[in-house]
N, C-alpha and C positions, 0 to 999 in steps of 0.2 A: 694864927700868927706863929711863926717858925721860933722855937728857941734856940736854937743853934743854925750856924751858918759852913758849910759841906767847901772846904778848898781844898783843890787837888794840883799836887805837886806836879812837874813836869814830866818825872819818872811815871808816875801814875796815870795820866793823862796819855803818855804815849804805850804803854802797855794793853789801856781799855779803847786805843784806835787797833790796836790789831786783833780783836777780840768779833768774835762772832753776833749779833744784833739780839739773840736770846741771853745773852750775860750781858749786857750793857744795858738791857732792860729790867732784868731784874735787878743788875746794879741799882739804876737809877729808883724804882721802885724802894729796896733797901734804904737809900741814902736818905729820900724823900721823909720815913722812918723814922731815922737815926735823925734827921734834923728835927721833928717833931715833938720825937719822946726824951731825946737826949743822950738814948741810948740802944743798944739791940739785945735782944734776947737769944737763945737757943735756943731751935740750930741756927738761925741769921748773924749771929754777932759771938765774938767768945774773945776773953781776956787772955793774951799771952804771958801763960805761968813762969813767974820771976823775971818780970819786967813790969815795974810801977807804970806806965803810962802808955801802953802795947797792946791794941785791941786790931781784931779781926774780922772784916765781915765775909758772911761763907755764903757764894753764891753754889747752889747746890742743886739747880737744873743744868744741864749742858755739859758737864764737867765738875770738877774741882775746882775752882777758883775761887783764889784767898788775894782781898784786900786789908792792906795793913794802912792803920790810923790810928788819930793819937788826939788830946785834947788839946789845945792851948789857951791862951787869956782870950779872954771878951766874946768867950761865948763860940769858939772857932775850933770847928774838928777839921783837922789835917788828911786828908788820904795822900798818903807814905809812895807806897808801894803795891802792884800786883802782882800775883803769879798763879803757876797750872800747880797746882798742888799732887803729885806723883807716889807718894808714900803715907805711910800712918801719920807717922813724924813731919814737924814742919819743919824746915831743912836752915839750918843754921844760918847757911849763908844767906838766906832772905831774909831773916830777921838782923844780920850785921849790916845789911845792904839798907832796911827801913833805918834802922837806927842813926846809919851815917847821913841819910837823907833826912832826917829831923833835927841831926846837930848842924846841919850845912845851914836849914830853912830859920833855924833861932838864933843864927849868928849873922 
């Protein structure tokens, strides 16, 4: 039985239709996971440093690609946001982009 339950935003949802069928598999694989355990480990999952409630899962065949998600009440992990990850650094403006898409979905 699942203890978490995996919702994905509409931003997110329309990011993993333009995605190739090897990251959308592993995604789902990942999520499968994360609804399971509750949570992900490294390298599949990582918390974004100095943000209370900003976690990452790292799809790491195919490419770089970084989904952002978040927890909320009753048991519900949100996926944010995706993107192709292009540098060391995760790039500011995706993480202002997930954040404004969690204050939009809690309001």
């Amino acid at each position: 039985m699942k203890k978490k339950e995996f919702l994905a935003t509409e931003a997110l949802e329309n990011f993993l239709c333009g995605q190739p069928e090897e990251i959308t598999g592993q995604f789902a694989l990942l999520v499968d996971k994360l609804e399971n355990n509750g949570f992900l480990v490294p390298p599949y999952g990582k918390k974004i440093v100095g943000y209370e409630n900003l976690f990452e899962i790292r799809i790491l065949s195919g490419g770089s690609v970084r989904v952002f998600y978040c927890y909320q009440q009753d048991d519900i992990i949100l996926g944010v946001s995706g993107f192709i990850k292009k540098s060391q650094k995760t790039p500011a403006q995706e993480i202002k982009k997930a954040l404004r898409i969690i204050r939009q979905w809690e309001a």
